[in-house]
Structures are given as structure tokens and as C-alpha cells.
Steps between C-alpha positions, in 0.01 A plus 500: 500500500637864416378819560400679175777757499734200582744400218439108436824268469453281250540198585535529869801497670489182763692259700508346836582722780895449564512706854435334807189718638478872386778729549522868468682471183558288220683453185325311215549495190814730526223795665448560814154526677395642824242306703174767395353705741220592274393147457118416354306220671322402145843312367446159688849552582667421897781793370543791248833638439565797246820550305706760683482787246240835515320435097423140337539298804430133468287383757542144603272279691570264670269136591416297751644160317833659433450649190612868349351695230535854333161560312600881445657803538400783712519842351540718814637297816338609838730337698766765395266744565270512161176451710284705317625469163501115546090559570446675148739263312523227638134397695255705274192278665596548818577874450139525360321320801700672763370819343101386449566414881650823604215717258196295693683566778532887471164514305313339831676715734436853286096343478489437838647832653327699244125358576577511861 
């Protein structure tokens, strides 16, 4: 599953996990990743890691049975700092339904102290 702003790798990127549990840091591949900070519950995944660099950041995810895979690359990396920008690239569906939430949410307040 990517995000619609994600860029797709194609084919995936996969392999069995070579690190003993989940360190701070890896190299794979010849990159290194950062365990991710900003890390979205809809992967399936037990641990996310993003490549350590600010643009086009490979986000990895890692499974329970051991296996690795890169499905894409992140445009804007929030884990160094590219919260927002990561939002609009990067999560476009979840960028939209965190603002529906927050308009119903200022809409009900404005109704509700305006008709008071």
C-alpha cells in the first residue's frame, strides 16, 4: 500500500530482516535508514525505518515473519523534520481527512457559539 503522492518501487525491494531486533540505525542496501518516528499504523508492519536523507527517502517496513520490503519512496521525510510537507506529498488521504475533521470541528464550534 502507498500513499498517493508516494513514488512506487517497482518491483519492491525485499528480503529477510538481517538485524537481530530493531536498532536505531541500519545499513541496507549500501543506505542507511533511521528507525521512523513518523511511522503509519496502516502498513501491517512491526517496524518502519526511512532512509537517512531530507527528499526521496525510502521507507522500509519491516514484518512480523522476518521479512523487509521498500514499496516506495517518500518525497518529503518527516523524520528529518519535513512534517508538513510529508502531509501534502506524501499522505494526500490522510491530509484530506485530517482537514474534513478539523473543518466539522471548527464549523460545530463557530454554530454552536454563534446560536448560543
Amino acid at each position: 500500500m502507498t500513499a498517493l503522492g508516494a513514488i512506487p518501487i517497482v518491483p519492491p525491494i525485499s528480503g529477510q530482516w538481517p538485524f537481530s531486533g530493531f536498532p536505531a540505525e541500519v545499513q541496507l542496501n549500501g543506505r542507511m535508514f533511521a528507525l521512523a518516528v513518523w511511522a503509519s499504523p496502516f502498513y501491517g508492519a512491526v517496524a518502519q525505518y526511512r532512509e537517512e536523507v531530507d527528499q526521496n527517502a525510502q521507507h522500509l517496513l519491516v514484518y512480523r515473519d522476518g521479512s523487509y520490503e521498500i514499496t516506495h519512496v517518500d518525497e518529503a521525510n518527516p523524520d528529518r523534520g519535513y512534517v508538513l510537507q510529508h502531509a501534502a506529498l506524501d499522505c494526500p488521504s490522510g491530509l484530506a481527512i485530517g482537514a474534513a475533521i478539523g473543518g466539522m470541528f471548527v464549523g460545530l464550534v463557530t454554530g454552536l457559539l454563534l446560536f448560543e
